[in-house]
C-alpha positions in Angstrom: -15.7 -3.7 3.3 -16.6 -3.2 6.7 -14.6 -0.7 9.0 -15.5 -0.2 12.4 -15.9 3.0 14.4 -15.4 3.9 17.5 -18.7 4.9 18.6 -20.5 1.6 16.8 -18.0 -0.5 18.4 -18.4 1.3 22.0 -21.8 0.7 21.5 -21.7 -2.7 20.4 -19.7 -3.8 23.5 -21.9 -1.7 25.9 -25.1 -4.1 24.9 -22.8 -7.6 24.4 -22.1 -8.2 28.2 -19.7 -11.6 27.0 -17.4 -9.0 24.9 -16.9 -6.6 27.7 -13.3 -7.8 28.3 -12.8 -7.6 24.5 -9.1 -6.4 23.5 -9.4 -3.5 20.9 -6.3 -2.7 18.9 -6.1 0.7 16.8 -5.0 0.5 13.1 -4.4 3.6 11.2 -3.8 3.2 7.1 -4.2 5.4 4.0 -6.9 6.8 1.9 -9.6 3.8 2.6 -10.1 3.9 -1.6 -6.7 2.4 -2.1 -5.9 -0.7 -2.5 -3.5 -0.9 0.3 -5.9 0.2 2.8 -8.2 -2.1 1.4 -5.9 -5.0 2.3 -5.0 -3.7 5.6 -8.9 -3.3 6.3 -9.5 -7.2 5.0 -6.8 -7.9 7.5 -8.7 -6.4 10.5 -11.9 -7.6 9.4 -10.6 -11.2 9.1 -9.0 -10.9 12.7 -12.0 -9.4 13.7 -14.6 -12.2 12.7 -12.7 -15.0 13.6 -11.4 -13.8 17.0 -13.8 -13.4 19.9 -11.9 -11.5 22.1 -10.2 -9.4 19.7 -11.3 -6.3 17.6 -9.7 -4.3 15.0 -10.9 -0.8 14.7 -9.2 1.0 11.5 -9.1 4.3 10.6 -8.7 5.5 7.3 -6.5 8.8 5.4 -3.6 10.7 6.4 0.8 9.9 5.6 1.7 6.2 6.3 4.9 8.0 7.2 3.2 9.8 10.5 0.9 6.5 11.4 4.3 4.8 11.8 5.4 7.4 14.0 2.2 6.9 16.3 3.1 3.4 16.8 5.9 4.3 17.9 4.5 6.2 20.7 2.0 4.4 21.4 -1.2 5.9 20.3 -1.7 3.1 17.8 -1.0 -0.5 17.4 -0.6 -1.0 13.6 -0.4 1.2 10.5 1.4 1.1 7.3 5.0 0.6 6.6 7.6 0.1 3.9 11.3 -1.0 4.0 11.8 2.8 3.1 10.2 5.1 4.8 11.1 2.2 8.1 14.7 2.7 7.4 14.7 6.3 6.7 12.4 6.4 10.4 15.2 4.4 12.3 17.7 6.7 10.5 16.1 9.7 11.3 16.6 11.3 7.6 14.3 12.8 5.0 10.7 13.0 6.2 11.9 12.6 9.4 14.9 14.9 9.5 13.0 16.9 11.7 11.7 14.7 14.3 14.6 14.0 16.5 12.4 11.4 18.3 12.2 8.8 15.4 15.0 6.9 15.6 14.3 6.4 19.1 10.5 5.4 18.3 11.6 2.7 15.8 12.8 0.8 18.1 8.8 0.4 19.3 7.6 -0.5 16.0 8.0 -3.8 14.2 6.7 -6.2 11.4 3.5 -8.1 11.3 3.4 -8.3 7.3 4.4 -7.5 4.2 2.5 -7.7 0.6 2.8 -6.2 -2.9 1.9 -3.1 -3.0 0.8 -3.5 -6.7 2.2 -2.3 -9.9 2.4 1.2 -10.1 -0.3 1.5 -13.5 0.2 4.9 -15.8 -3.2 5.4 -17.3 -4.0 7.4 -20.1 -7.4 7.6 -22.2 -7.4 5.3 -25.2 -7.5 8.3 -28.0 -4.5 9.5 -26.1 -1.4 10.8 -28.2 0.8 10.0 -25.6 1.3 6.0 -26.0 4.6 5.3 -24.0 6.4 7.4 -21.0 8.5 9.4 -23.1 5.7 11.1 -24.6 4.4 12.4 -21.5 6.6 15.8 -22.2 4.4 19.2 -21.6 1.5 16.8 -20.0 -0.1 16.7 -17.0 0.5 13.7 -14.9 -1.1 12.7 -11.2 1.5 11.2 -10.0 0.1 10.8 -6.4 -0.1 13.3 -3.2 3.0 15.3 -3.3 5.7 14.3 -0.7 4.0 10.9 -0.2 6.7 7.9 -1.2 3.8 7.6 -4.2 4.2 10.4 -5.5 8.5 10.3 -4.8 7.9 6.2 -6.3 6.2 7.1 -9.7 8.4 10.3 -10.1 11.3 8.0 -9.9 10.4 5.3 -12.5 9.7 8.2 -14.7 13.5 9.8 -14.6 15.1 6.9 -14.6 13.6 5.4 -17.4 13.0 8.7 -19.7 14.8 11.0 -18.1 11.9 13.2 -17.9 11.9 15.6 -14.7 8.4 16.5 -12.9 8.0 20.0 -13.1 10.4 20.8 -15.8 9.6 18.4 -18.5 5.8 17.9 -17.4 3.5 19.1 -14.7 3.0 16.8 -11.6 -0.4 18.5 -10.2 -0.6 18.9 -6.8 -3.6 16.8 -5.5 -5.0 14.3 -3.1 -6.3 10.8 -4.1 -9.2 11.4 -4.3 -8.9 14.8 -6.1 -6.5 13.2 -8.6 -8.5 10.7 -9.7 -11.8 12.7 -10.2 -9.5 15.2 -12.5 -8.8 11.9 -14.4 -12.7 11.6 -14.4 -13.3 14.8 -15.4 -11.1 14.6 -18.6 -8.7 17.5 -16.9 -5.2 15.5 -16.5 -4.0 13.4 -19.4 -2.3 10.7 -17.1 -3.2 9.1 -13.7 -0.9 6.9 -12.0 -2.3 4.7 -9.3 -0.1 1.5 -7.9 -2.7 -1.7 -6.9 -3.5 -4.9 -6.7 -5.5 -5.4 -10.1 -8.4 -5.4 -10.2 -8.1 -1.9 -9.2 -11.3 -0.4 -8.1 -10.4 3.0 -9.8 -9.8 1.7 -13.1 -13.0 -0.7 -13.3 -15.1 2.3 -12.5 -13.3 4.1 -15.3 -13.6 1.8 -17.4 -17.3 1.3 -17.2 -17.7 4.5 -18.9 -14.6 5.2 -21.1 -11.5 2.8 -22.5 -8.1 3.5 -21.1 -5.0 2.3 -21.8 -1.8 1.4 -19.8 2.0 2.7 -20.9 5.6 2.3 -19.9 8.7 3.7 -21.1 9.9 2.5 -24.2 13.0 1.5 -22.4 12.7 -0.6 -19.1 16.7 -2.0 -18.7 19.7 -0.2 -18.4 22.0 1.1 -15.1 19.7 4.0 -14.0 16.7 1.9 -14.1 18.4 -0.7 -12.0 20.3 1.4 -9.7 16.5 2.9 -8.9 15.3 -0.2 -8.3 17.7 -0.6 -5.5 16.8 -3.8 -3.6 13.2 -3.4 -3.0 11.5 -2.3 -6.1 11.1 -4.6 -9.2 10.1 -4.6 -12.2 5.7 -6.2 -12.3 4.3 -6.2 -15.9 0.5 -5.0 -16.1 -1.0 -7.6 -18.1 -3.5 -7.1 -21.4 -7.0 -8.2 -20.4 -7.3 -7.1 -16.8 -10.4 -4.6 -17.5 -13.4 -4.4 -19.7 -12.2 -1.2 -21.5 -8.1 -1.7 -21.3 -6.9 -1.7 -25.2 -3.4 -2.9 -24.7 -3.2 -5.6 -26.9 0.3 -7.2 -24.4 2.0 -6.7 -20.7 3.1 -3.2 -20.1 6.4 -3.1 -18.0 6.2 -1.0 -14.7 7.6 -1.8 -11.1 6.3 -2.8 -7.9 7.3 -2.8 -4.3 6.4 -4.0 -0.8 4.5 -2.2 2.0 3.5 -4.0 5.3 1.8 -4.0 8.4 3.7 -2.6 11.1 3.0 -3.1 14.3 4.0 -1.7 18.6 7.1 -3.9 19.7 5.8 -3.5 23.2 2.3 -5.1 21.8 2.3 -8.3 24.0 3.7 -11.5 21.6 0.8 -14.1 22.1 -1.6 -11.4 20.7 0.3 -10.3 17.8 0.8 -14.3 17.3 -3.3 -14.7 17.6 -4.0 -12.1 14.8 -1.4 -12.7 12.2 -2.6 -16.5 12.4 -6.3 -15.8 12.7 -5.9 -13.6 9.6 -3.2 -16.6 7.4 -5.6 -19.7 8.4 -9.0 -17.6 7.1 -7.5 -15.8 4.5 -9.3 -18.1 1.6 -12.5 -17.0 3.1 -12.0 -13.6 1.4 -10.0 -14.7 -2.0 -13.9 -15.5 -3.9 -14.8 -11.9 -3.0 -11.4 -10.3 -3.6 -9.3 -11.8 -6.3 -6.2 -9.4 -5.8 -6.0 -11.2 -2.4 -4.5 -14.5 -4.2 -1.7 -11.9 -4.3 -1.0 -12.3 -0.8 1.6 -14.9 0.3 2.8 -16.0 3.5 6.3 -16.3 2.3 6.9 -12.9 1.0 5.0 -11.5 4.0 7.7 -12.9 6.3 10.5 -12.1 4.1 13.3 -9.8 5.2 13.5 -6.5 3.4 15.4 -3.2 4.9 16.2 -2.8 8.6 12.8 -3.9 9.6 12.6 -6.8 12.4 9.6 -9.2 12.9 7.4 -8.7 16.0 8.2 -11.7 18.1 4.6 -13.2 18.0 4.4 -13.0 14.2 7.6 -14.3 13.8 6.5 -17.3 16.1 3.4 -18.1 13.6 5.4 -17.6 10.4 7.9 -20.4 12.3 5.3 -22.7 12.6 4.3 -21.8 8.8 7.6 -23.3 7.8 8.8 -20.1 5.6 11.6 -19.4 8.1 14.0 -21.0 9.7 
């Protein structure tokens, strides 16, 4: 995947005389191992090789929930989003309780895109005792980087579906990505939660090595489940097959959401309408390399979800699309 920097595309410009007038728009996303940031970075790449006057430059780790804040002001043109953490932004609560400027500041950021974030996959080593949710009692679990709407995501599918409570039934470590997943590695956690697009580059280098196995709570249905859920989780089964060394013999029940790319509402609209089309008409050129991209859709990515508003120039594309009115 290729990201660009600021110093090799300042340099590229400096000796490319015809590029000079080049537009370069600033992309923040998460940890650049995730699969969402993997998305968001074939997004920019696509734009980039296909436009000539426009460049993406992406920057990878750090909160979703403070890139979204930077559009806002300014300092950067897209990151990631979520119907969640938009609304709780235009609402000023939780995470941003404390920044009296949000509300204000969604008003400057709007929608580009959405796509599946990827069901959320609860990994355990093949010997493992622990074969559904429920068993996870007295274990240690990576649920993701406290405070992060991971972390708060997994948690949740947990208690509503086994009513077990991180930190008093089991022990949610405190850890990064990357951290996480090397104690997973390193045989020092007994389950690792990570929510992708399969493949999921984490889980074919694991299982290169050692067989793992998917699990879910023995009970999926029932009124706190659904109430969770709310309106923009679901329920996403983790097929059998999906990795060399995955044992489940059948789908595995789990949940998955949407996350998007957001983007300045003061960004001007015949840009914004250049890149989300340069990146819908050229997406196939990517699918060979990167089968979770034949996850992407252009319906879903213009549907409406929360409070969130399409940027004028995308919504113009997804017009001539046909998937809205």
């Amino acid at each position: 995947m290729r990201f660009l920097s600021a110093v090799t595309l300042a340099a590229f410009l400096s000796t490319t005389p015809a590029l000079a007038q080049s537009t370069t728009l600033k992309m923040a996303t998460i940890a650049p191992s995730l699969g969402q940031a993997i998305t968001m970075a074939t997004f920019a790449n696509v734009v980039t090789d296909n436009l000539d006057d426009i460049s993406i430059e992406v920057s990878g780790g750090g909160a979703a929930t403070l890139h979204q804040l930077e559009v806002g002001r300014g300092n950067l043109e897209m990151s990631m989003t979520s119907p969640v953490i938009y609304n709780l932004m235009a609402g000023g609560k939780a995470m941003y309780k404390t920044e009296a400027e949000a509300p204000e500041l969604a008003k400057n950021v709007r929608l580009l895109m959405w796509f599946p974030y990827g069901a959320y996959h609860f990994a355990v080593r093949a010997d493992s005792d622990i074969q559904v949710l429920d068993d996870i009692e007295g274990a240690s679990v990576f649920l993701g980087p406290q405070g992060g709407g991971a972390y708060n995501a997994a948690r949740g599918w947990i208690e509503s579906s086994t009513g077990l409570v991180a930190g008093e039934d089991y022990d949610a470590i405190k850890a990064n990505w990357a951290t996480g997943y090397q104690a997973f590695l390193d045989g020092k956690i007994d389950v690792y939660v990570n929510g992708c697009l399969d493949p999921c580059g984490q889980f074919i280098q694991f299982t290169e090595t050692e067989n793992l196995r998917f699990i879910g709570p023995e009970d999926a249905e029932g009124e706190a489940v659904d109430k969770w859920l709310g309106k923009w989780r679901y329920r996403a089964d983790t097929p059998a097959g999906l990795y060399a060394g995955q044992t489940n013999d059948g789908p595995v029940v789990s949940f998955d959401t949407a996350v998007g790319i957001a983007v300045r509402t003061d960004l001007d609209e015949d840009t914004v309408y250049r890149i989300t089309k340069a990146f819908w008409d050229n997406l196939e050129s990517v699918t060979s390399d990167a089968p979770w991209a034949q996850a992407l859709d252009v319906k879903f990515a213009a549907s409406k979800r929360g409070l969130m508003e399409l940027h004028p120039g995308a919504e113009r594309f997804y017009r001539e699309a046909g998937v809205l009115d």
